[in-house]
C-alpha positions as semicolon CSV with decimal commas, in nm:
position;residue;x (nm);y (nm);z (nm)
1;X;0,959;0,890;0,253
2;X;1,223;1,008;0,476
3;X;1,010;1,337;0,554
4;X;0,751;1,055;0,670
5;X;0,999;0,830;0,911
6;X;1,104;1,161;1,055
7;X;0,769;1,276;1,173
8;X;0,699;0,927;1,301
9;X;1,001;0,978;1,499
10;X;0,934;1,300;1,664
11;X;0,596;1,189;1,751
12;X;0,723;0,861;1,878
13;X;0,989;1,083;2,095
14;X;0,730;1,306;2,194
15;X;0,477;1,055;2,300
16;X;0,736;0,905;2,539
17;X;0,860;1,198;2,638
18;X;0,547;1,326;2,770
19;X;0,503;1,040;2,991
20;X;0,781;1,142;3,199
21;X;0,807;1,366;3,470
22;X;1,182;1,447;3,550
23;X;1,262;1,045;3,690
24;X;0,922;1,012;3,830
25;X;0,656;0,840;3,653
26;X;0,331;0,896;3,540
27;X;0,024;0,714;3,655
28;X;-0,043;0,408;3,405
29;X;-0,307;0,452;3,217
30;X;-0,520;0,149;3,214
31;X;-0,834;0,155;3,078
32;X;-0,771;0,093;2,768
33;X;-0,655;-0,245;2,822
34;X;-0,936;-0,329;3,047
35;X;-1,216;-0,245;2,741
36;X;-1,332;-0,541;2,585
37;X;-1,432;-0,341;2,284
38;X;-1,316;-0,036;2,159
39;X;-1,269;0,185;1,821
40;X;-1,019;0,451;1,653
41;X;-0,926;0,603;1,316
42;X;-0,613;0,596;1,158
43;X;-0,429;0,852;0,888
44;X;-0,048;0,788;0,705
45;X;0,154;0,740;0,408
46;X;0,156;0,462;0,145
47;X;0,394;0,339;-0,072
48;X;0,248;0,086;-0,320
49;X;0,492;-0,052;-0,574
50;X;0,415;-0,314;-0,824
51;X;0,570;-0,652;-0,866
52;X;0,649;-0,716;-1,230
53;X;0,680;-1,037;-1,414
54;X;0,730;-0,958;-1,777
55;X;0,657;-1,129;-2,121
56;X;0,913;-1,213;-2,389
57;X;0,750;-0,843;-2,520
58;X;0,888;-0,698;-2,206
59;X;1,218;-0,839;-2,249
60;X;1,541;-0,760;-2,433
61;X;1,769;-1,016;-2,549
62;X;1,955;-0,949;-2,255
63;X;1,736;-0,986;-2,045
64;X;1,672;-0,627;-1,904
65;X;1,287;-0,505;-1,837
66;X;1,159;-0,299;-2,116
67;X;0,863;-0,247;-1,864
68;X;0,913;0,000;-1,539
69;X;0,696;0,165;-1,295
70;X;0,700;0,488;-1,123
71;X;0,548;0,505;-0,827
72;X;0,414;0,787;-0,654
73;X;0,379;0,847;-0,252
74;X;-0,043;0,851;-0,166
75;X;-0,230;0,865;0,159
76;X;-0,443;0,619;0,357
77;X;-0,712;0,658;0,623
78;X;-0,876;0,400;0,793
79;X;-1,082;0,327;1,132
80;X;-1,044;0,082;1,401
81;X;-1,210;-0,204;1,570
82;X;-1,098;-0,397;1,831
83;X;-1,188;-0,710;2,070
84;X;-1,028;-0,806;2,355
85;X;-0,919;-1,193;2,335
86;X;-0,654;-1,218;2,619
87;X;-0,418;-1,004;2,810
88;X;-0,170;-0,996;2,558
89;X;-0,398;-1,075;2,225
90;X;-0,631;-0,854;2,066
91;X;-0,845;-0,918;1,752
92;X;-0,876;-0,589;1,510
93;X;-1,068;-0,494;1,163
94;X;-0,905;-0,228;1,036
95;X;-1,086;-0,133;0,715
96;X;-0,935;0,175;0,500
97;X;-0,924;0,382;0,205
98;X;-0,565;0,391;-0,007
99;X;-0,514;0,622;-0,285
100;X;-0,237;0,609;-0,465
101;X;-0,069;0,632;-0,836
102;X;0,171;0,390;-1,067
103;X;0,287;0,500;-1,386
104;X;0,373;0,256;-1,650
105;X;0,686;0,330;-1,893
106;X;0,695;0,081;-2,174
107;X;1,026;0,126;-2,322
108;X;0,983;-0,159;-2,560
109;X;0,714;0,141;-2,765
110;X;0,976;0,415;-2,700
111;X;1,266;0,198;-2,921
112;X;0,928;0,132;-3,192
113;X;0,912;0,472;-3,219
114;X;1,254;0,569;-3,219
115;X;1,339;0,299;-3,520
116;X;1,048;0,449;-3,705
117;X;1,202;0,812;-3,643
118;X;1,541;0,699;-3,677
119;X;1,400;0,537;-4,058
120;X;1,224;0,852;-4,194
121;X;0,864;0,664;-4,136
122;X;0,593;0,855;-3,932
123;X;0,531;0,665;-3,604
124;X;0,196;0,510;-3,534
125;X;0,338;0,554;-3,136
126;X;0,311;0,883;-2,954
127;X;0,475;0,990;-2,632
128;X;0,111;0,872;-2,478
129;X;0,205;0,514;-2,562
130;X;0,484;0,522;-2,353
131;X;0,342;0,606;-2,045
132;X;-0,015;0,520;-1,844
133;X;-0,080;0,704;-1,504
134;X;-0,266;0,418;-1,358
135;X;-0,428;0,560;-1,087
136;X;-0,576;0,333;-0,774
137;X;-0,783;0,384;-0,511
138;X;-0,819;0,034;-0,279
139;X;-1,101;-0,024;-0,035
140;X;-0,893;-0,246;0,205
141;X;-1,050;-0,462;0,445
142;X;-0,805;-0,627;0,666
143;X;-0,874;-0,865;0,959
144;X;-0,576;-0,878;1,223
145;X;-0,458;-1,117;1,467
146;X;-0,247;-0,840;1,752
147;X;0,026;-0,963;2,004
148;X;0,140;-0,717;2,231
149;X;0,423;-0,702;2,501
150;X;0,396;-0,584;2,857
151;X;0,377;-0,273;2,935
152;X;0,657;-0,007;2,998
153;X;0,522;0,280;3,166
154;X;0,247;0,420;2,930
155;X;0,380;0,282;2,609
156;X;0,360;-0,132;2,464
157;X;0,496;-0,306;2,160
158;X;0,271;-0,494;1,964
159;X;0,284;-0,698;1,670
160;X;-0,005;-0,797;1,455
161;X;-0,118;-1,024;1,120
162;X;-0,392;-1,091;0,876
163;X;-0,520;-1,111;0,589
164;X;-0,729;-0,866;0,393
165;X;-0,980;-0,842;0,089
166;X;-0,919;-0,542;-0,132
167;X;-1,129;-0,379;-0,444
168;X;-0,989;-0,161;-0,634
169;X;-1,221;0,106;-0,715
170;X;-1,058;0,245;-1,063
171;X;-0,950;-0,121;-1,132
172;X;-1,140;-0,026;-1,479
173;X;-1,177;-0,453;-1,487
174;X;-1,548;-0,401;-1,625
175;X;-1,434;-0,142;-1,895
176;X;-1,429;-0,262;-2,261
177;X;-1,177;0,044;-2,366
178;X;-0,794;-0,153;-2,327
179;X;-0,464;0,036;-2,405
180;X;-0,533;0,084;-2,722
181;X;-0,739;0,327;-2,545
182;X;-0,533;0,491;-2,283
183;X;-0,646;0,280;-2,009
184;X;-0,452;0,057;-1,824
185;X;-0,701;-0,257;-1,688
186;X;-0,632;-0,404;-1,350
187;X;-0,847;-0,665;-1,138
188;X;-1,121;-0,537;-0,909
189;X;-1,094;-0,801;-0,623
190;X;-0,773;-0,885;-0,442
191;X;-0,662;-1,017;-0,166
192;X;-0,312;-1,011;0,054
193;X;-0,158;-1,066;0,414
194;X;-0,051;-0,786;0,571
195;X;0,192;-0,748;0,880
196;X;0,243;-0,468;1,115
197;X;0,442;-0,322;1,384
198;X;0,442;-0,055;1,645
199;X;0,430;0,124;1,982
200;X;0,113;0,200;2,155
201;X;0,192;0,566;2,331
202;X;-0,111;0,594;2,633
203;X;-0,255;0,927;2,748
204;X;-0,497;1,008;2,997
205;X;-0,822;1,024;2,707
206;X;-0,677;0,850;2,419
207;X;-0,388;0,623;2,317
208;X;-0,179;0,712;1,968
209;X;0,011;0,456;1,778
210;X;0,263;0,545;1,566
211;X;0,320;0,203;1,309
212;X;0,455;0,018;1,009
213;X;0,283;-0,205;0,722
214;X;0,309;-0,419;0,484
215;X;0,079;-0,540;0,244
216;X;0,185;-0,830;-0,016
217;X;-0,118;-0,897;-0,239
218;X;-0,128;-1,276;-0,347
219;X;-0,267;-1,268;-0,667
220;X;-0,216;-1,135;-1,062
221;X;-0,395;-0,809;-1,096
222;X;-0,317;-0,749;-1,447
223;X;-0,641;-0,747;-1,640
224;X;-0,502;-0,915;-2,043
225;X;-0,566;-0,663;-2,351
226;X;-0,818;-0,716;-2,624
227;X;-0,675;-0,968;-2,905
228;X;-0,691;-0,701;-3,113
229;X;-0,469;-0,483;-2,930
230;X;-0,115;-0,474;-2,968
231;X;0,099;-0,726;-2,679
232;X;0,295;-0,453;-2,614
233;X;0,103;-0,322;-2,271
234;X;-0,023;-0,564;-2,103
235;X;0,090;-0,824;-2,359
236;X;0,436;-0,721;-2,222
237;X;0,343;-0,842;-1,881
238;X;0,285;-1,196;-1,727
239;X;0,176;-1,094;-1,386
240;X;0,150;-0,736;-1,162
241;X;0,095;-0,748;-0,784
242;X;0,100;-0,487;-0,536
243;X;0,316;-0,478;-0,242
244;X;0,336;-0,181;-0,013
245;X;0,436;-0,001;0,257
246;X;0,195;0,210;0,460
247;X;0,351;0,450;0,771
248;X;0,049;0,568;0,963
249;X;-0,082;0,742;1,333
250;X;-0,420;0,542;1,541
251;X;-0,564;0,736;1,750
252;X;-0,816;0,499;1,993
């Protein structure tokens, strides 16, 4: 992660940089702004944690979470649409692929097997119990509302909100194998609002934009066990929901 605000911060420097000649400055680049439509990619980092709400299964009597996740850093492309509404108010789809991974420790199976060990008895548990590499890949299809300040030079703030529509495609909703299987079940459709930040650098062919997200999904996506599996997966959770953070560079 801080490898990733780094680079955003040299190219941010860069960008500005460039538009600079000793104190004079360069010629504004306009045309962008005067486009009523136009269209980019997009490529950056993600950060998608999980929000946890555990079960009494998931909870000591103390009140600790015997449930954790591990998350792992992933990577996000995406294209660009845009429509000119107003000077200062643009209207983007922004659709993109995120791929990233969560791994589940259930510690509440850890202490089962550890009693059993710690008794003389032969678990039922393995180590594989413990954990489950959830893996996710989310087709994200956000629709923004984008304010944007004046220009300075060749480079504008903007600020921008939506909402988005999101389907996990290894959700494994469908699947009739639970944890009892190895695999971890999560919902297929989602949705969220999303909220983003940046600074739109302008060059002579193309304009970059170095920029911050968030994405809050509003729903549960926990998909519930069989009732013949043991509550101590997802029967050890209430509720999961995404939230995330996703760094990326537009190029339009």
């Amino acid at each position: 992660m801080k490898k990733i605000i780094i680079l955003l911060s040299l190219i941010i420097y860069c960008g500005v940089a460039a538009q600079f000649r000793s104190r004079d400055v360069v010629e504004k680049y306009t045309d962008f702004d005067d486009q009523a439509f136009s269209w980019g990619y997009y490529l950056g980092g993600n950060y998608f944690d999980l929000k946890l709400h555990p079960s009494d299964e998931g909870l000591e009597r103390s009140g600790r979470f015997l449930v954790n996740v591990d998350t792992k850093y992933g990577f996000t492309v995406g294209l660009i649409g845009r429509m000119r509404v107003h000077d200062y108010v643009d209207l983007r789809l922004e659709p993109a692929m995120h791929f990233t991974q969560r791994d589940f420790i259930f510690h509440n199976i850890q202490k089962i097997i550890d009693d059993e060990t710690n008794g003389g008895l032969e678990s039922d548990y393995t180590e594989q119990d413990v954990i489950r590499n959830v893996k996710s890949t989310y087709l994200d299809i956000p629709l923004f509302l984008n304010f944007h300040g004046e220009r300075w030079n060749n480079t504008r703030p903007y600020v921008q909100a939506g909402i988005s529509w999101l389907i996990n495609l290894q959700g494994n909703e469908k699947k009739e194998k639970d944890n009892k299987d190895q695999v971890f079940r999560m919902k297929t459709h989602n949705f969220s609002y999303q909220l983003e930040a940046g600074i739109e650098i302008y060059f002579k062919r193309f304009k970059m934009t170095p920029s911050v997200k968030g994405i809050f999904f509003f729903n549960n996506e926990l998909v519930a066990d069989e009732n013949e599996t043991p509550p101590y997966w997802a029967g050890a959770l209430k509720s999961v929901s995404s939230r995330a953070l996703v760094f990326s560079i537009k190029f339009e």
